[in-house]
MIDOSE-1310 file (N, C-alpha, C; in nm, 2 decimals, decimal comma, always signed):
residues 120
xxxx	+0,08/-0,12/+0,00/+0,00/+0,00/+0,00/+0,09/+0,12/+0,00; +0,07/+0,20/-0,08/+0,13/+0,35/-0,09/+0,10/+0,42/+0,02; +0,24/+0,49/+0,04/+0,28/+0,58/+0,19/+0,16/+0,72/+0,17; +0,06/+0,74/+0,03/+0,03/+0,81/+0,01/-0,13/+0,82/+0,01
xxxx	-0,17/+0,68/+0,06/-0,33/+0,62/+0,12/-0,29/+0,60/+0,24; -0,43/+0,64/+0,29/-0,49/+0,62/+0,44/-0,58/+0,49/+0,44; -0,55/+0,43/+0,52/-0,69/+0,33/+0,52/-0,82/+0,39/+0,64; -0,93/+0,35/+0,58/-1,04/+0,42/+0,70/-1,12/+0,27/+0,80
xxxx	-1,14/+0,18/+0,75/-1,20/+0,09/+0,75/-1,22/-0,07/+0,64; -1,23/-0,17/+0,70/-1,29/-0,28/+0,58/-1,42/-0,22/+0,53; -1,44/-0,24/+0,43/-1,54/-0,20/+0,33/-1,67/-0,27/+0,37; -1,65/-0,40/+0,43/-1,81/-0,46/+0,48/-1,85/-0,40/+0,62
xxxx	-1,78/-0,28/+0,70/-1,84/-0,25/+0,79/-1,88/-0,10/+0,78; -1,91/-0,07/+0,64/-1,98/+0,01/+0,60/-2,12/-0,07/+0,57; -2,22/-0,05/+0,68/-2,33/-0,09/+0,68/-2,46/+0,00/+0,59; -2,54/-0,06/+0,52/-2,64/+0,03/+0,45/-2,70/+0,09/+0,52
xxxx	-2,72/+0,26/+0,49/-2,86/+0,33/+0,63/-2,77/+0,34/+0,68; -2,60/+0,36/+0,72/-2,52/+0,33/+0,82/-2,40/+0,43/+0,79; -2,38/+0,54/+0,87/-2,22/+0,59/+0,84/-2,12/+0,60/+0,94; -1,99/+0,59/+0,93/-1,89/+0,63/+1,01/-1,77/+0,75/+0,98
xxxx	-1,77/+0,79/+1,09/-1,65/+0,89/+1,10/-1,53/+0,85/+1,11; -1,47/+0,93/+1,09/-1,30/+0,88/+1,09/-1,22/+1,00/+1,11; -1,11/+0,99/+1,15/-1,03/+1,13/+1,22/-0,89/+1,05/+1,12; -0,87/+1,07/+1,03/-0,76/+1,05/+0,97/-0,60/+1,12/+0,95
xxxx	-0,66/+1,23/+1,00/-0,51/+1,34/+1,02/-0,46/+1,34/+1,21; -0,54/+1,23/+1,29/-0,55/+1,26/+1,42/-0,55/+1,42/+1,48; -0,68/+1,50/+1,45/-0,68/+1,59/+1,48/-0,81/+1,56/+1,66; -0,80/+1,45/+1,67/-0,94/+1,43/+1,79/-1,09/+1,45/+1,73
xxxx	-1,10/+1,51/+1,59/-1,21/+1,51/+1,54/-1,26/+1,42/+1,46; -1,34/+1,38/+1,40/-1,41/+1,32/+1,26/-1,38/+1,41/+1,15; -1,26/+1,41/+1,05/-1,25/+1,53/+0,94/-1,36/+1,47/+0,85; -1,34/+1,32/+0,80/-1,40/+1,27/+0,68/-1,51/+1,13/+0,75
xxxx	-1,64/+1,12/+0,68/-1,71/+1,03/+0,74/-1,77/+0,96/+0,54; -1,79/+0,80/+0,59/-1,82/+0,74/+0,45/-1,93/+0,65/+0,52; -2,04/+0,69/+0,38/-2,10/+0,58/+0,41/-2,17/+0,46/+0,33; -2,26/+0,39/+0,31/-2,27/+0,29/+0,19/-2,44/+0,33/+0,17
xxxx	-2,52/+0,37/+0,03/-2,58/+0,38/-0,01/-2,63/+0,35/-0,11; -2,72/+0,27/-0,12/-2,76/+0,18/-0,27/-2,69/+0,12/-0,34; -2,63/+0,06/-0,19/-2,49/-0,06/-0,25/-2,34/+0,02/-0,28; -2,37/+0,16/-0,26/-2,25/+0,23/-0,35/-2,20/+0,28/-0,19
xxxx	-2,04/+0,27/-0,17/-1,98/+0,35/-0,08/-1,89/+0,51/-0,14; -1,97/+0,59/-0,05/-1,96/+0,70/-0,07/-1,84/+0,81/+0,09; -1,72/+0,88/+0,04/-1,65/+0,95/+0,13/-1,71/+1,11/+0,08; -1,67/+1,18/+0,24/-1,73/+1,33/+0,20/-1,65/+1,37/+0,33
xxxx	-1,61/+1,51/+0,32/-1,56/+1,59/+0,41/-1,66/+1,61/+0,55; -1,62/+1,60/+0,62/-1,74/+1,62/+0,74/-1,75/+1,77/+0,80; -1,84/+1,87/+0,66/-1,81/+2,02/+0,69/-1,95/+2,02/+0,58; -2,01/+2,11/+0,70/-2,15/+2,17/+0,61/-2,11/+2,25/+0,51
xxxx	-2,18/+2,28/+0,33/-2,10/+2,44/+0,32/-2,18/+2,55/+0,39; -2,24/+2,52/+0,47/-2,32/+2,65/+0,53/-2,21/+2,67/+0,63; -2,13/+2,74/+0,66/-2,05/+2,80/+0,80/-1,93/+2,70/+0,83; -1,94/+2,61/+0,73/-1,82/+2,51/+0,76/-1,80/+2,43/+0,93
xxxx	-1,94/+2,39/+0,93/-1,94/+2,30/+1,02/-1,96/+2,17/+1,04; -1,88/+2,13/+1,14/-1,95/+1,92/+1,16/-2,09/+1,90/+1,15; -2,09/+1,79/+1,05/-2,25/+1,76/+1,04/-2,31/+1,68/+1,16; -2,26/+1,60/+1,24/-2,30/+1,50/+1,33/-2,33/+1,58/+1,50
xxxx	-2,43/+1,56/+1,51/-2,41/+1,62/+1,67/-2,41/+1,46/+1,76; -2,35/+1,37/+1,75/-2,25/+1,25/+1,82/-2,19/+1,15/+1,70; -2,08/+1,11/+1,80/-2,03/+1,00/+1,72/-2,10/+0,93/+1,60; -2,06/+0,93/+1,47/-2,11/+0,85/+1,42/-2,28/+0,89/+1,33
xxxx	-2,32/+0,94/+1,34/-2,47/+1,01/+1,35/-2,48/+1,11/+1,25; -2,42/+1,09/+1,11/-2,43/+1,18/+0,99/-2,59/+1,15/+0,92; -2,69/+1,04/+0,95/-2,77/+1,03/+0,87/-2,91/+1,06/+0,91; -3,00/+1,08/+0,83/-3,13/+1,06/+0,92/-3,19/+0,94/+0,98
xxxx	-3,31/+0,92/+1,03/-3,35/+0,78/+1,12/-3,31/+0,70/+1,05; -3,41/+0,72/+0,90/-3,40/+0,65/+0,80/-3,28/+0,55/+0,72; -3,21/+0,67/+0,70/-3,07/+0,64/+0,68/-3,09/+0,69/+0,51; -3,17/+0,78/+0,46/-3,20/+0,85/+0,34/-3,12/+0,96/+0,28
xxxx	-3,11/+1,03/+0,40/-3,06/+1,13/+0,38/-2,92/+1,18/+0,49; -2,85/+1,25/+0,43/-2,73/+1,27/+0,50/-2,83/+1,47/+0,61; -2,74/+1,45/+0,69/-2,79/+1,58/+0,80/-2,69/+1,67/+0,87; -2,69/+1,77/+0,85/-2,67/+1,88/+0,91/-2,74/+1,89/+1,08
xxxx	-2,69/+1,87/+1,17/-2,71/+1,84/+1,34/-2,74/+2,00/+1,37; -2,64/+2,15/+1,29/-2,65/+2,21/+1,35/-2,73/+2,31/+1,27; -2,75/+2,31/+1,13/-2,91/+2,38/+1,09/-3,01/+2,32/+0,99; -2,97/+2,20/+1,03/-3,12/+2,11/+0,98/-3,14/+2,12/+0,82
xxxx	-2,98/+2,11/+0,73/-2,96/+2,12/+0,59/-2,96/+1,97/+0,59; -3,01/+1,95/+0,46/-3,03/+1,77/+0,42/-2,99/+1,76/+0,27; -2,87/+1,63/+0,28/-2,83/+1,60/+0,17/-2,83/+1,47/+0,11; -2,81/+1,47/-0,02/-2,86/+1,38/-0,07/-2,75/+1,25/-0,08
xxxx	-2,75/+1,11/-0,01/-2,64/+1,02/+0,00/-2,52/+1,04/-0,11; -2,60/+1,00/-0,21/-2,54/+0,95/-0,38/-2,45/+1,01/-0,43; -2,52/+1,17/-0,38/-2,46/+1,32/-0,49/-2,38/+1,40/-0,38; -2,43/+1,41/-0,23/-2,40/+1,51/-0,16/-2,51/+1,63/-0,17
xxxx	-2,54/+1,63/-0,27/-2,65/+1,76/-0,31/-2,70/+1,78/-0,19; -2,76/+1,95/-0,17/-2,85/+2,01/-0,06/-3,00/+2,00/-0,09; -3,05/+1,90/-0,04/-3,18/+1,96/-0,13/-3,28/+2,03/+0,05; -3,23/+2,07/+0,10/-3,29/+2,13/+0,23/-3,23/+2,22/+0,30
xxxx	-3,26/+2,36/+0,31/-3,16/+2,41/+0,44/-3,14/+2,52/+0,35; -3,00/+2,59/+0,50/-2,98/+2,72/+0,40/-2,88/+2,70/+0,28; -2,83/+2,55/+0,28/-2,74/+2,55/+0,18/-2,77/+2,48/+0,02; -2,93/+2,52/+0,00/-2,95/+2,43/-0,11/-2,92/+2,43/-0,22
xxxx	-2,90/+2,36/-0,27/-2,83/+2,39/-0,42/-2,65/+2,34/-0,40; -2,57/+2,34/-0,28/-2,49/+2,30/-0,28/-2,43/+2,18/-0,26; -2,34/+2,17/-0,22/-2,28/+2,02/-0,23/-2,17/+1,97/-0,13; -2,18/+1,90/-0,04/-2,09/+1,83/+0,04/-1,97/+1,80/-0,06
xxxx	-1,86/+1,82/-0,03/-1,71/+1,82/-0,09/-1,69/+1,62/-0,07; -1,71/+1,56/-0,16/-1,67/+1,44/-0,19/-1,52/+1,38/-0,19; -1,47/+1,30/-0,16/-1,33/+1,24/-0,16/-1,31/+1,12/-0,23; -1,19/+1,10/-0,30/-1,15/+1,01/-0,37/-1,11/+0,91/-0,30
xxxx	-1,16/+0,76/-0,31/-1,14/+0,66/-0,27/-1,06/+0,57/-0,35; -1,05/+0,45/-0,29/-1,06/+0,34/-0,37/-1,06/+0,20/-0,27; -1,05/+0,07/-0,32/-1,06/-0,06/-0,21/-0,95/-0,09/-0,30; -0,85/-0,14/-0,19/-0,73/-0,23/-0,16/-0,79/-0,38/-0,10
xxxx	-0,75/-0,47/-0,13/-0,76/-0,58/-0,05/-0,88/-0,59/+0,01; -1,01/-0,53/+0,03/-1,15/-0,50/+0,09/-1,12/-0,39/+0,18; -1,04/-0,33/+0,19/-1,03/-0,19/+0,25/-1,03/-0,10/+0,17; -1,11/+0,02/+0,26/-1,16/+0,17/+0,19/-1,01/+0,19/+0,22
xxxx	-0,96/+0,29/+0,12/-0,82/+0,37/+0,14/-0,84/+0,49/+0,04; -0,82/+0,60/+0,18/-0,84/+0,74/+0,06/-0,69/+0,77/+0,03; -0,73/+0,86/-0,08/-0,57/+0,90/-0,14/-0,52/+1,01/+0,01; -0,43/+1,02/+0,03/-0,40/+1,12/+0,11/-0,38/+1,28/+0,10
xxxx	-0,33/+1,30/-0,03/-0,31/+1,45/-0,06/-0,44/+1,54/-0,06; -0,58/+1,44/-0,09/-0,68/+1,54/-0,05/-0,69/+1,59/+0,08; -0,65/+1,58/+0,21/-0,69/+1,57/+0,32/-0,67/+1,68/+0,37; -0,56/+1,76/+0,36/-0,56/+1,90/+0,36/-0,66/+1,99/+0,38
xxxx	-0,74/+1,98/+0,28/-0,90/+2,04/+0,27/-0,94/+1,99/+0,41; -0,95/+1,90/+0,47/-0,99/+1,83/+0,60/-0,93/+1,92/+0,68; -0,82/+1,94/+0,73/-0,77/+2,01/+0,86/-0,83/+2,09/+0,91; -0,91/+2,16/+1,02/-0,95/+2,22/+1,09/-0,87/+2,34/+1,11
């Protein structure tokens, strides 16, 4: 594996309806959270574009009950799994910043140079 991927997790404990956070630069926070949606595993920066904030208000907890829609904890913006799109809130029309993946061996591993954009 290249000094230039991060691994986040095995790929089957991305559950459907189901996301997880991950702190990959060890800042103590969640920068980047993925989750698996209509079979498809999807990475995204964990920053609203409304004010550039964490979407989860606890561990783990990016989605709605349902597990439909991705959520904003702190102004109730809703996005769409697949796309990221806003279709709710003050940020509609925009788009959660997506990350480049790929699976090694059944592991999610993002490239690393995007992560940058992640730091706090």
């Amino acid at each position: 594996m290249s000094h230039d991927a991060i691994v986040l997790c095995r790929l089957d404990e991305l559950v459907e309806g189901q996301a997880l956070g991950f702190d990959p630069l060890g800042t103590g926070k969640d920068s980047v959270f993925a989750l698996r949606h209509g079979g498809e595993v999807r990475v995204y920066r964990n920053s609203c574009p409304h004010l550039e904030v964490r979407l989860e208000y606890r561990k783990d907890r990016f989605l709605s009950v349902d597990g439909s829609q991705i959520i904003c904890y702190a102004h109730g913006a809703r996005f769409l799994p697949d796309s990221g799109l806003c279709v709710y809130g003050p940020c509609l029309g925009q788009s959660l910043s997506a990350l480049r993946w790929h699976a090694e061996a059944d592991w999610l591993v993002l490239e690393a140079g995007q992560l940058e954009a992640c730091a706090p």
